[in-house]
MDAnalysis code that builds the backbone (N, CA, C; Angstrom):
import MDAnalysis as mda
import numpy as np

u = mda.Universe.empty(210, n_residues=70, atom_resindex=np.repeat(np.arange(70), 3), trajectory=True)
u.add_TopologyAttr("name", ["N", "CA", "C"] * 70)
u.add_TopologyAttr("resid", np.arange(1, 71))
u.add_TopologyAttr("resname", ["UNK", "UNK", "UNK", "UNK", "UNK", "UNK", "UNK", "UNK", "UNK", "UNK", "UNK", "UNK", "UNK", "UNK", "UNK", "UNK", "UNK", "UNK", "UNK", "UNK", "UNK", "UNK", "UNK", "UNK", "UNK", "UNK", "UNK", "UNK", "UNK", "UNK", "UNK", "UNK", "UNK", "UNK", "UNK", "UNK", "UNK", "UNK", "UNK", "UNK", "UNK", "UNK", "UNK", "UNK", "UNK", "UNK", "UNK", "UNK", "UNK", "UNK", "UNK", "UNK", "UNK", "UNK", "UNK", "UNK", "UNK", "UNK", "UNK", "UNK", "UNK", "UNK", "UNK", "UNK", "UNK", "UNK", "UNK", "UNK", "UNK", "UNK"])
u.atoms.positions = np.array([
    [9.276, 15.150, -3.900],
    [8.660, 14.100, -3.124],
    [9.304, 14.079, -1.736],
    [8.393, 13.812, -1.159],
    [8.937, 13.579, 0.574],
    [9.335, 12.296, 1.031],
    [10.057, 12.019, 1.797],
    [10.973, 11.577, 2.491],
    [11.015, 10.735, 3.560],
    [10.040, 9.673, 4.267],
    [9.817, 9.320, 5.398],
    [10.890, 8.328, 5.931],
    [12.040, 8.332, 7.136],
    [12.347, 7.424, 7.659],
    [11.917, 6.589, 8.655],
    [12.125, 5.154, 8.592],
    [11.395, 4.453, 10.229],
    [12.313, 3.653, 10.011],
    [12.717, 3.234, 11.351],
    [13.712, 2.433, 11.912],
    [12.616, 1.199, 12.196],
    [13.224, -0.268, 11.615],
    [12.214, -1.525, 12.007],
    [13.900, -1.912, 12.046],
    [13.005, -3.314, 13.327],
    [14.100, -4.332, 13.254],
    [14.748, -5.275, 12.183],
    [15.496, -6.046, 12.256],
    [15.850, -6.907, 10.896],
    [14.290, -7.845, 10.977],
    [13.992, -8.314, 12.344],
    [12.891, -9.383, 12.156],
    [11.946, -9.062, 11.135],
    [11.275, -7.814, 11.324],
    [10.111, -7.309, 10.762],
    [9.972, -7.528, 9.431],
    [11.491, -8.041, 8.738],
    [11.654, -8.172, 7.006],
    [11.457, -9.689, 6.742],
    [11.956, -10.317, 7.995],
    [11.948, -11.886, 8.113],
    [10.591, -12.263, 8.476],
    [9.736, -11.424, 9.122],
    [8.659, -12.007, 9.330],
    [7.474, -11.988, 7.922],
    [7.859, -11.241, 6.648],
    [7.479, -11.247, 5.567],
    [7.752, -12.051, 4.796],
    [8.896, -12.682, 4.954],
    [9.873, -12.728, 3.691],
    [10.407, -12.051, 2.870],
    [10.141, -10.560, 3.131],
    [10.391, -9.578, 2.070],
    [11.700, -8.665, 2.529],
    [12.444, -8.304, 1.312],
    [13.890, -7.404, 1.581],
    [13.420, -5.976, 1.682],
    [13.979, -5.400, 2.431],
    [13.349, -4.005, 3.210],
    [12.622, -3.260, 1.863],
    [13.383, -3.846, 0.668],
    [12.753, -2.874, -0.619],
    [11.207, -3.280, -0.756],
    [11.140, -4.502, -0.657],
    [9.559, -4.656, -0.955],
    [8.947, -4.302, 0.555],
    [9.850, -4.359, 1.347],
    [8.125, -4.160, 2.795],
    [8.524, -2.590, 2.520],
    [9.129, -1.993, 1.922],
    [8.620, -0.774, 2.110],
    [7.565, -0.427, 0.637],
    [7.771, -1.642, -0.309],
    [6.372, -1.270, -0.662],
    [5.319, -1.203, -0.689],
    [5.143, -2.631, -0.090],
    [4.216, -3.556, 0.899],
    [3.404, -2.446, 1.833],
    [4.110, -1.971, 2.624],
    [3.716, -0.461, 3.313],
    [2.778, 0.352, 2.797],
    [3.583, 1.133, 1.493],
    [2.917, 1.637, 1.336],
    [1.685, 1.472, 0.372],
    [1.297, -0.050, -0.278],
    [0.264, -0.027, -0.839],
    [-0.626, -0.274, 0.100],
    [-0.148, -0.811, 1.448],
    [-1.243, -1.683, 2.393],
    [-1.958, -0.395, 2.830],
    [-1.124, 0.225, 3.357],
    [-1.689, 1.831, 3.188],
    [-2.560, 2.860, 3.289],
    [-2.225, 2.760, 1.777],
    [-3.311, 3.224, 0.543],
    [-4.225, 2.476, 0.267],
    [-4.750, 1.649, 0.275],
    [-5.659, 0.163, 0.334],
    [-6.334, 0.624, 2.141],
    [-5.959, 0.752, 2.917],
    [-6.595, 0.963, 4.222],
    [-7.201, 2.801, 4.112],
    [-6.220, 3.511, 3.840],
    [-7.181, 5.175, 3.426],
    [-8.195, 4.859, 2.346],
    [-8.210, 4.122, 1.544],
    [-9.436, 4.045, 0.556],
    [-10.395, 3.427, 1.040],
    [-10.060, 2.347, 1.738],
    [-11.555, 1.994, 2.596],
    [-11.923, 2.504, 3.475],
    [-11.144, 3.194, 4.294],
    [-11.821, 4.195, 5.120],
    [-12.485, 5.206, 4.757],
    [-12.385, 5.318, 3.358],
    [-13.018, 6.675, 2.459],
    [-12.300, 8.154, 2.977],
    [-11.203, 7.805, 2.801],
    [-10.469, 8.936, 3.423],
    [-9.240, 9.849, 1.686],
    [-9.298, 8.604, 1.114],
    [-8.906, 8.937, -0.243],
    [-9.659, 8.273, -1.649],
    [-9.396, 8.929, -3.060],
    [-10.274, 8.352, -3.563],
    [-9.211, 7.387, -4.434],
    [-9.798, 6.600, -5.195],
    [-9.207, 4.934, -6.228],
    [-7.889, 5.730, -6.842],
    [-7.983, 7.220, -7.416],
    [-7.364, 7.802, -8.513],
    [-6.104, 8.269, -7.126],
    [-6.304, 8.945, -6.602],
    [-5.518, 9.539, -5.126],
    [-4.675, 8.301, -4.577],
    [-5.847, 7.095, -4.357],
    [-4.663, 5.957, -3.509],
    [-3.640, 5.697, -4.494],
    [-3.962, 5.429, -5.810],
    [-3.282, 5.090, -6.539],
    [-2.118, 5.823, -6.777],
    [-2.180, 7.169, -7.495],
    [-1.152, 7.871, -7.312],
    [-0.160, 7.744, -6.058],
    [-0.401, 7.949, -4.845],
    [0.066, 7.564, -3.865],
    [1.041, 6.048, -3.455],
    [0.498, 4.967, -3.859],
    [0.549, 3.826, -3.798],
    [1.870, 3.658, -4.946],
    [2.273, 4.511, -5.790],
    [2.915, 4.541, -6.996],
    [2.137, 3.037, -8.195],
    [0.943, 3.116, -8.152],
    [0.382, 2.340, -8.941],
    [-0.534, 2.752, -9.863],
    [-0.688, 2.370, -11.105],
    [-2.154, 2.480, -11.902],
    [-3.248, 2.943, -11.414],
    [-4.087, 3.222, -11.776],
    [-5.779, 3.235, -10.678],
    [-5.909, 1.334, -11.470],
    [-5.510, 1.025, -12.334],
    [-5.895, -0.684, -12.525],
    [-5.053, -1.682, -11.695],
    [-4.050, -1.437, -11.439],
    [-2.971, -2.012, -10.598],
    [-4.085, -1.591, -9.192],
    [-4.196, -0.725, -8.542],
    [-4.786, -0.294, -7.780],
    [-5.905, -1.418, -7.415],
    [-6.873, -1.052, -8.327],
    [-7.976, -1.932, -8.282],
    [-7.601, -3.623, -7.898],
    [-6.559, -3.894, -8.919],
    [-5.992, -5.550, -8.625],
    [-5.436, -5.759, -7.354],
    [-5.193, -4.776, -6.446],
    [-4.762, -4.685, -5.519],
    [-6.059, -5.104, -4.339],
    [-6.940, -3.813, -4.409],
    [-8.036, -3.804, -3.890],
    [-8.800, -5.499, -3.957],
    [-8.696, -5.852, -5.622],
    [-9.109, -7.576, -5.246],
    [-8.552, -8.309, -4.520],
    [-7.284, -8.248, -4.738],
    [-6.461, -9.062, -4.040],
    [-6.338, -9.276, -2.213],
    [-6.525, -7.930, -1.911],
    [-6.921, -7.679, -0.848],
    [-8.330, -7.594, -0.020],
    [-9.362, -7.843, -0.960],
    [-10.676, -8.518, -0.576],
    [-11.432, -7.163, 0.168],
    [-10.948, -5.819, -0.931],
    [-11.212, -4.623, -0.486],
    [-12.710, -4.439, -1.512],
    [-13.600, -4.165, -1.578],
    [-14.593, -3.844, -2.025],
    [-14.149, -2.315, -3.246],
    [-14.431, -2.340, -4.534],
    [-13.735, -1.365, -5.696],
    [-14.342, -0.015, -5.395],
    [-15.959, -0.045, -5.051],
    [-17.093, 0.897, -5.079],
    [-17.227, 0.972, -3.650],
    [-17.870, 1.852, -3.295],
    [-18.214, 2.482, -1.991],
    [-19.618, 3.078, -1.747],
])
């Protein structure tokens, strides 16, 4: 697996509420949730990616007021 570093300020964790562990998960489901609606990946792909279920996935996609089907 690969490796990405990014340097954010401390604010950027405070402006979540979240400890760098969750905005970096936060990241990367928001993501994967934005390539799937762009139709740039598919439910099974974001997911893998996203380190989630394709059902976690989907609960995601509700949650986020992302449309499941395309």
């Amino acid at each position: 697996m690969t490796t990405i570093s990014y340097e954010l300020p401390p604010s950027a964790f405070a402006a979540l509420h979240l400890s760098p562990k969750e905005f970096a998960r936060e990241m990367r489901v928001a993501a994967c949730v934005q390539w799937y609606a762009q139709g740039l990946v598919s439910q099974e792909r974001a997911a893998e990616i996203a380190g989630l279920s394709r059902t976690e996935f989907i609960e995601e996609l509700f949650r986020r007021r992302v449309p499941a089907c395309r």
